[in-house]
C-alpha positions, -999 to 999 in steps of 0.1 A, spaced: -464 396 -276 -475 394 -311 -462 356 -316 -474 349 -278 -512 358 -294 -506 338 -327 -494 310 -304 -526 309 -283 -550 314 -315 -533 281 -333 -532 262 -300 -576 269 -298 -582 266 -336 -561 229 -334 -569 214 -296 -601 199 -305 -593 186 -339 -558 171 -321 -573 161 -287 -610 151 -299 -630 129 -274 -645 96 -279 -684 103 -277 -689 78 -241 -720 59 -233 -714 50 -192 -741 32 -172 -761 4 -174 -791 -5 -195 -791 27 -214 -810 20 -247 -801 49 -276 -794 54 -313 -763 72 -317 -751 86 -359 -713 81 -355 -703 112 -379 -671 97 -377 -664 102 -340 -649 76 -318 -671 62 -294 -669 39 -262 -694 19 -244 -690 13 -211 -709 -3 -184 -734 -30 -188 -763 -41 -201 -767 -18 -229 -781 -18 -262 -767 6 -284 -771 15 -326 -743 29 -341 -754 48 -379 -732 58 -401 -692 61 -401 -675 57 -370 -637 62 -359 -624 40 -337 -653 20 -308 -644 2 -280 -676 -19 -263 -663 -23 -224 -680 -41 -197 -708 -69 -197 -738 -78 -210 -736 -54 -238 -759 -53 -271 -742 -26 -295 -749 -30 -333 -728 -11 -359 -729 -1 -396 -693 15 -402 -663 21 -384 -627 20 -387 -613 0 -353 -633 -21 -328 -625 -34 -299 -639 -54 -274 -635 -67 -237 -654 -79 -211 -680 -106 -207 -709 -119 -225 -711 -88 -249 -725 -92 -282 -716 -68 -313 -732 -70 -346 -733 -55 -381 -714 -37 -402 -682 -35 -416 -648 -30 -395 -609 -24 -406 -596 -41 -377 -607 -61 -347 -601 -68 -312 -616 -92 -289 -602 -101 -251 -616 -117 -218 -646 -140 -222 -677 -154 -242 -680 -122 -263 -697 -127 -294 -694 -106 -327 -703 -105 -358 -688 -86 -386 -675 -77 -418 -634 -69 -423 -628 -49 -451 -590 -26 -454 -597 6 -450 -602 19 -486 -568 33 -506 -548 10 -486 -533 -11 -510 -510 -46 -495 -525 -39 -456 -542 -67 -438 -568 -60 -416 -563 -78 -379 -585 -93 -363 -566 -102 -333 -586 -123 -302 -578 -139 -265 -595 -148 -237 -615 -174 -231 -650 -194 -249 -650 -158 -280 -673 -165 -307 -668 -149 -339 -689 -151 -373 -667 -130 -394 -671 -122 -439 -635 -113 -451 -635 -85 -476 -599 -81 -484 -564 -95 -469 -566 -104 -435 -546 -117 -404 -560 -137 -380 -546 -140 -345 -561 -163 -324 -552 -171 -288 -561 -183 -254 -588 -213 -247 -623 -224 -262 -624 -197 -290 -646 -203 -320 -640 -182 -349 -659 -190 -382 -654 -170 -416 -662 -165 -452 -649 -149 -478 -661 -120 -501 -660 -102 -531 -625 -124 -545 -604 -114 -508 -580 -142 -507 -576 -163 -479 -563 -146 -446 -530 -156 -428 -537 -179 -394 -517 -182 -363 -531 -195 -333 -517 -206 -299 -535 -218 -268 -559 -251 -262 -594 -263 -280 -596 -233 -307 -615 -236 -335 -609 -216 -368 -627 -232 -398 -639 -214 -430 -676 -219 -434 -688 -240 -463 
């Protein structure tokens, strides 16, 4: 019985830490300000405009129409249509379906010595303005993409593959 009780104590004490929620914004044209404090968080929906402060986990922008601006976070991902994501700085990035635009920084999550960031995009007509802060991979596929980046602080020049038609992946001047 005693082990049964220790059992159900660890099992509380871990679940939240092991099973913790992304914070989710749902609906459409909800306009907030929302610190991270390094929770994931999803937006879902459309037509919302959303400020992310601070460190975030993993965010995932779903939907249309979306306006989400970031300062920190480790993952982003985004899919849908005609959602725009600006700001900060990212460890990795996803970007699928159509005429998405972002703009970002990729950096390698700090202490990880020889790991690229991926930035990874399909889809259709993406536009991407992106500042390289360390080794990077990009992945580009699908049709009409744009992708533009620029290097910083010494990063070396990131590793390309691309496949599909009429994609564009040029280093700014």
């Amino acid at each position: 019985m005693k082990s049964l009780l220790l059992a159900v104590v660890a099992v509380s004490v871990f679940a939240p830490v092991a099973f913790a929620d992304e914070l989710k914004i749902e609906g459409v044209g909800i306009n907030r300000d929302i610190p991270c404090n390094g929770q994931d968080i999803g937006v879902y929906g459309a037509k919302n405009k959303i400020t992310l402060t601070g460190q975030c986990n993993k965010i995932v922008v779903h939907g249309s129409n979306h306006k989400v601006s970031l300062e920190r976070g480790t993952d982003l991902s985004v899919s849908g249509a005609d959602n725009a994501v600006t700001g900060g700085t990212v460890s990795s990035l996803n970007v699928e379906v159509a005429k998405n635009t972002v703009a970002v920084t990729i950096q390698p999550i700090d202490g990880k010595n020889n790991v690229k960031s991926l930035v990874d995009v399909s889809g259709a007509e993406q536009k991407l303005n992106l500042v390289l802060a360390g080794a990077s991979e990009l992945k580009v596929d699908g049709a009409d993409q744009k992708v533009e980046w620029s290097l910083a602080g010494g990063a070396p020049d990131p590793s390309i593959s691309s496949s599909g038609v009429n994609n564009s992946i040029q280093k700014k001047k």
